[in-house]
C-alpha angles and dihedrals in degrees: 000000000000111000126243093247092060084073099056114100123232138197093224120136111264132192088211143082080270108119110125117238095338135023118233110166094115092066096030100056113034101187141116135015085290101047091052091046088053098051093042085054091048084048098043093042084060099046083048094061103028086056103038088044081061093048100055095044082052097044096051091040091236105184120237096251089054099053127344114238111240103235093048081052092062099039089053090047087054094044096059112012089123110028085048127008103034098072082053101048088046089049090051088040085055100046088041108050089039090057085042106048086049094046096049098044083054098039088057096047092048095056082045100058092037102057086048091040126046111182088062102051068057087054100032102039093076094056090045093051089054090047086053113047083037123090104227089210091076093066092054101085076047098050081038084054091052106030104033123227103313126112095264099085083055090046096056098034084058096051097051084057110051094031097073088044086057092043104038080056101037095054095050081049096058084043103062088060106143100254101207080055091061090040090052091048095049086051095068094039105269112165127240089260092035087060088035088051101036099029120014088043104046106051093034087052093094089058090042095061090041085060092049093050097044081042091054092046095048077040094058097043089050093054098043080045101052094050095054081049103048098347115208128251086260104062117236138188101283094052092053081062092050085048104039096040088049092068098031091251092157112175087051092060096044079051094058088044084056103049086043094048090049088060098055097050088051089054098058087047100048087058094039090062096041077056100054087041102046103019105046102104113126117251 
């Protein structure tokens, strides 16, 4: 019979299939014949449809307001990154890493009190499940209503979203602690935090940054979201879609999706390389 700790995932390197979603090695270990050939495919790919994209868009005449041509995209992004775009990415970033700063600290204390407590997670799980199933953009013309125009309904909206991710993973995490482990150290009179610091955290720690990474993304789409939705005084990056898509300024708005798009993609690998740094310990 196969243990518990068999089933948690890890970051480790691996010489097999074994990656996790995506696999990145070919931008994560330049070296060797193979590795170069991998990242000139992934490069090449991207030329293949960037260009291609702008071909097509040249060879049926489609006008800007119907689709933005890649390469006037990128010119416009260059132009006026930081006369335009770069207040509104700060003001997302803000109302993005405070929710999600607040989200995540409560998401973690909360897996940790209801795998030590079960009669919260009784009380707690209900609220979770509605978090959940419900799309946190729809309260923020309510928290706008209550709180004004300010960040602090994003704030909020972004930290109900990414807190239950945190939490939902966090808690399976704890959860998969090797239970002969717990009994060994209790044996020898480990306290309830001693077991929850040397034991219960370490080995749930891989699905603990998964949760962080699946909370930021949920965190980021609720931000950009909610301020296409009751944009704030200071502007953002979803109220530059609303505005740029308004009056069919088209590579604007490509140029937003880029930006936006960019930061997504950050994000996973962010998370992908704190993996491989904090959670690479072998089962």
């Amino acid at each position: 019979m196969s243990e518990l700790r068999d089933e948690i995932p890890s970051f480790e390197k691996r010489t097999t299939a074994d990656h996790g979603p995506i696999d990145w090695t070919g931008l994560t270990s330049i070296r060797g014949a193979r590795s170069t050939m991998e990242v000139g495919s992934i490069i090449a790919l991207f030329a293949l449809v960037f260009f291609g994209l702008e071909l097509i868009l040249r060879w049926t005449n489609t006008p800007t307001y119907v689709f933005p041509k890649p390469i006037a995209v990128v010119r416009t992004l260059a132009n006026e990154f930081t006369a335009v775009y770069a207040h509104h990415l700060w003001v997302t970033m803000y109302e993005f890493l405070a929710g999600y700063a607040i989200g995540s600290a409560v998401g973690l204390l909360l897996a940790a009190l209801i795998t030590q407590k079960p009669f919260a997670e009784k009380v707690i799980a209900p609220y979770v499940l509605i978090m959940v199933t419900t799309p946190m953009i729809a309260f923020v013309p309510f928290l706008r209503l209550k709180m004004g125009f300010g960040s602090w309904p994003l704030i909020i909206a972004v930290a109900l979203a990414a807190g239950p991710m945190v939490m939902i993973n966090s808690a399976t995490g704890f959860r998969r602690t090797d239970l002969a482990k717990i009994a060994l150290a209790r044996s020898y009179g480990a306290s309830t935090f001693q077991i929850f610091r040397k034991i219960r955290f370490p080995l749930a720690l891989p699905m603990i940054i998964v949760g962080f990474m699946v909370g930021s993304i949920f965190g980021l789409l609720t931000a950009v979201g909610g301020e296409m939705v009751a944009a704030s005084e200071s502007g953002g990056l979803g109220e530059r879609l609303v505005y740029y898509s308004s009056l069919a300024r088209m590579d604007e708005f490509g140029a937003v999706i880029l930006i936006i798009a960019a930061l997504g993609v950050s994000i996973y690998v962010l998370f992908y390389f704190v993996g491989k740094r904090w959670a690479s310990w072998e089962a």
